[in-house]
C-alpha positions as CSV (number, residue, x, y, z in Angstrom):
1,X,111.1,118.5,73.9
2,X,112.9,119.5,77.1
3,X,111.0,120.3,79.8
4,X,111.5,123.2,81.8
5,X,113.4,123.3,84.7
6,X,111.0,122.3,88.0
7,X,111.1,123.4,91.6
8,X,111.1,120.2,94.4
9,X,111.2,120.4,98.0
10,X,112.0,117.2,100.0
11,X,108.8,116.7,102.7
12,X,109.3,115.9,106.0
13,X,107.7,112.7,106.8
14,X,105.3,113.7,109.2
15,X,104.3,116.7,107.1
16,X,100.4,115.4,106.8
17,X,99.6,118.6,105.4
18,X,101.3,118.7,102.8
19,X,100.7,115.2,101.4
20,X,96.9,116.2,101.9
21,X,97.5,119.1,99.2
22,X,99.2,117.1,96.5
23,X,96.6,113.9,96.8
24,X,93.9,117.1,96.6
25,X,95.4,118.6,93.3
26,X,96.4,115.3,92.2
27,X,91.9,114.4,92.3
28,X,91.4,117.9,90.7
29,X,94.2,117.5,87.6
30,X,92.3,114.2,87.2
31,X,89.1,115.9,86.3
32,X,90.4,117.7,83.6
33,X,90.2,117.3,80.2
34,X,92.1,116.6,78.4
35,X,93.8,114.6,80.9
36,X,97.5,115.9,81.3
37,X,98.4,113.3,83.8
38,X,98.1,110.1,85.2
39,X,99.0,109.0,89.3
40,X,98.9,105.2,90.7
41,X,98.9,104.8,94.4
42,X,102.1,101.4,95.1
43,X,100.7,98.9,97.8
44,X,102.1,95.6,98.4
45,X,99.4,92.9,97.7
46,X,99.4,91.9,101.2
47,X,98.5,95.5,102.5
48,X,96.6,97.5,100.2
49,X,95.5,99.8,102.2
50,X,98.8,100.9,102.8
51,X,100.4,103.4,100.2
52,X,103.9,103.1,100.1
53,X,104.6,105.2,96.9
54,X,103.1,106.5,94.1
55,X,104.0,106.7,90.2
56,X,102.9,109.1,87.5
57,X,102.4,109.9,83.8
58,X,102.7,113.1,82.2
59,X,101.8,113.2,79.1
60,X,103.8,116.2,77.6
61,X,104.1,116.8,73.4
62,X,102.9,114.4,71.0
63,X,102.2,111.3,71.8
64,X,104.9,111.6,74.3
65,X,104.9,111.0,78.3
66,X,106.7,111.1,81.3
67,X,107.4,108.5,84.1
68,X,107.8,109.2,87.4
69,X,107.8,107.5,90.4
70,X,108.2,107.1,94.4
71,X,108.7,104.3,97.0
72,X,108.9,104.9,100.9
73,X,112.9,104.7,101.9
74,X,112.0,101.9,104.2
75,X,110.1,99.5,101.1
76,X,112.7,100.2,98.7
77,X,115.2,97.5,97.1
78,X,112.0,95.1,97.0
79,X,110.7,95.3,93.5
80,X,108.2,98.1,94.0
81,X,109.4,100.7,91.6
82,X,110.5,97.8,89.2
83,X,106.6,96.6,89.3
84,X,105.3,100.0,88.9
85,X,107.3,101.4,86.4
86,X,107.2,98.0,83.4
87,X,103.2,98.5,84.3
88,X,102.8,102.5,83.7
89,X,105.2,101.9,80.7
90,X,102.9,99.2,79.1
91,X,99.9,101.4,79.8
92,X,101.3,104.4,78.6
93,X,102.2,102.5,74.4
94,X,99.2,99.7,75.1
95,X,96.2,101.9,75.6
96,X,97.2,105.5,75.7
97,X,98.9,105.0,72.4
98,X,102.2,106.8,72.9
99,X,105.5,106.8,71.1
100,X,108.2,108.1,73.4
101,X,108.8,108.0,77.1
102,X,111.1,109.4,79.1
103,X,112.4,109.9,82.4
104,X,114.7,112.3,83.9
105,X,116.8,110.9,87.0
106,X,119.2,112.2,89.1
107,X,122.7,111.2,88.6
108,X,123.3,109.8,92.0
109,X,120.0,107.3,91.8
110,X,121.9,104.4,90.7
111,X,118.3,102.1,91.5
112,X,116.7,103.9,88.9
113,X,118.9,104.3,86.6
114,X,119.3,100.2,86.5
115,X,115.4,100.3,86.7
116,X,115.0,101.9,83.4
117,X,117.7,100.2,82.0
118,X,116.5,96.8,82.6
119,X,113.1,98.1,80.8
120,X,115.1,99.0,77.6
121,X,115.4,102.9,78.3
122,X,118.2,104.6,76.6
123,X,120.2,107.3,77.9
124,X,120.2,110.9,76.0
125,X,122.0,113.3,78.0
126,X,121.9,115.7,80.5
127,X,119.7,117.9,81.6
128,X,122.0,120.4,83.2
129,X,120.2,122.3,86.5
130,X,117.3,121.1,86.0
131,X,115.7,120.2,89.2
132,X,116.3,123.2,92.8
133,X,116.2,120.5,95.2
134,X,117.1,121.1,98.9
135,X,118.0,124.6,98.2
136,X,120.3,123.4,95.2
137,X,120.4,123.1,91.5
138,X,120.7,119.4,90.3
139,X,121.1,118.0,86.5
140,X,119.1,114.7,85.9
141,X,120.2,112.4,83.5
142,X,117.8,111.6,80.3
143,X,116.3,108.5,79.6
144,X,113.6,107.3,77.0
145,X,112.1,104.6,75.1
146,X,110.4,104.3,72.1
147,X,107.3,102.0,71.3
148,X,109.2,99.8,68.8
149,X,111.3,99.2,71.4
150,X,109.0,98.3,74.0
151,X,107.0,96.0,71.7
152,X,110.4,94.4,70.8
153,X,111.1,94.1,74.3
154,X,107.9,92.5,74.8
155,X,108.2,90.0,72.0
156,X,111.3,88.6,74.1
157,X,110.4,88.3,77.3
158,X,106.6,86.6,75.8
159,X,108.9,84.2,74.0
160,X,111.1,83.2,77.1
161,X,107.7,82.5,79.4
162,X,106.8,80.5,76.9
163,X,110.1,78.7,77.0
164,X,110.2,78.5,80.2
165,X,106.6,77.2,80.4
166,X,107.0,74.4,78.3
167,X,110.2,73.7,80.0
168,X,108.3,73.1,83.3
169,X,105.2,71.3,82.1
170,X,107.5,68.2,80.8
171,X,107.2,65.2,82.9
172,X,110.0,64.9,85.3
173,X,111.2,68.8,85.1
174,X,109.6,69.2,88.6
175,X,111.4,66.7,90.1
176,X,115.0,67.6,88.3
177,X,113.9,71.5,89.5
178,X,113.9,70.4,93.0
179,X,117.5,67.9,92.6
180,X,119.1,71.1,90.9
181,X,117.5,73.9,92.5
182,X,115.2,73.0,95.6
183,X,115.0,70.2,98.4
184,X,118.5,69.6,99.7
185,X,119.0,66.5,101.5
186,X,121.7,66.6,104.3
């Protein structure tokens, strides 16, 4: 199902009252039922009091959803949206049951497009003019997955922690971690 074509204005910054209105009708979608949508407030464990993006589901057909998400320009390129975006995805197949996410990016947001990538998303197509952005039309690029993906995905990277955990409990692979990798003598 293609969604239709959605109206986004870049906010200033210091535009409190704006981001005031969108956590307010972000509390009163979460009220409804059915639920049509899901928002996570990103903090770095050190500092959870401080939001430094957000990430969504929309949940749009059947047993389909939508992944969005958001970091602050000056937290980016530190795992954030990498963090957020593998948890909202298990969420979305582990408890709300779903069969098909997707994600629509823009085709000049190479981060995200590795992002999704590296969580087994494939591409589609194009969504031509599909976002007005700063006074513009703007095609995003299609990506989805599908829950036998994900739980194949998952089967993989359970069975290389495992590896990897035996791997280190052996006597001695601590010390031949530090020779190869850790303490260097000079």
């Amino acid at each position: 199902m293609i969604k239709p074509a959605t109206t986004r204005k870049r906010r200033s910054p210091g535009d409190r009252g704006q981001a005031v209105a969108m956590i307010e009708g972000t509390l009163e979608r979460a009220r409804q039922e059915p639920r049509v949508e899901f928002y996570f407030a990103v903090a770095k464990a050190c500092d959870e009091a401080r939001v430094i993006g957000f990430a969504r589901i929309g949940l749009a057909g059947v047993k389909a959803g939508t992944l969005d998400y958001a970091i602050a320009a000056g937290e980016r390129g530190h795992g954030y949206a990498t963090d957020a975006a593998r948890t909202l995805t298990s969420y979305e197949f582990a408890e709300l049951g779903l069969h098909r996410v997707s994600a629509a990016i823009g085709p000049d947001n190479a981060r995200s497009i590795a992002l999704v990538a590296k969580l087994g998303f494939s591409r589609e197509g194009v969504l031509r003019d599909h976002v007005f952005m700063n006074g513009a039309w703007r095609d995003s690029l299609l990506y989805s997955l599908l829950a036998p993906e994900w739980q194949e995905n998952n089967v993989r990277l359970q069975r290389a922690t495992e590896a990897f955990n035996a791997a280190i409990s052996r006597p001695g692979s601590a010390e031949s971690f530090d020779r190869d990798f850790g303490k260097k003598s000079h």
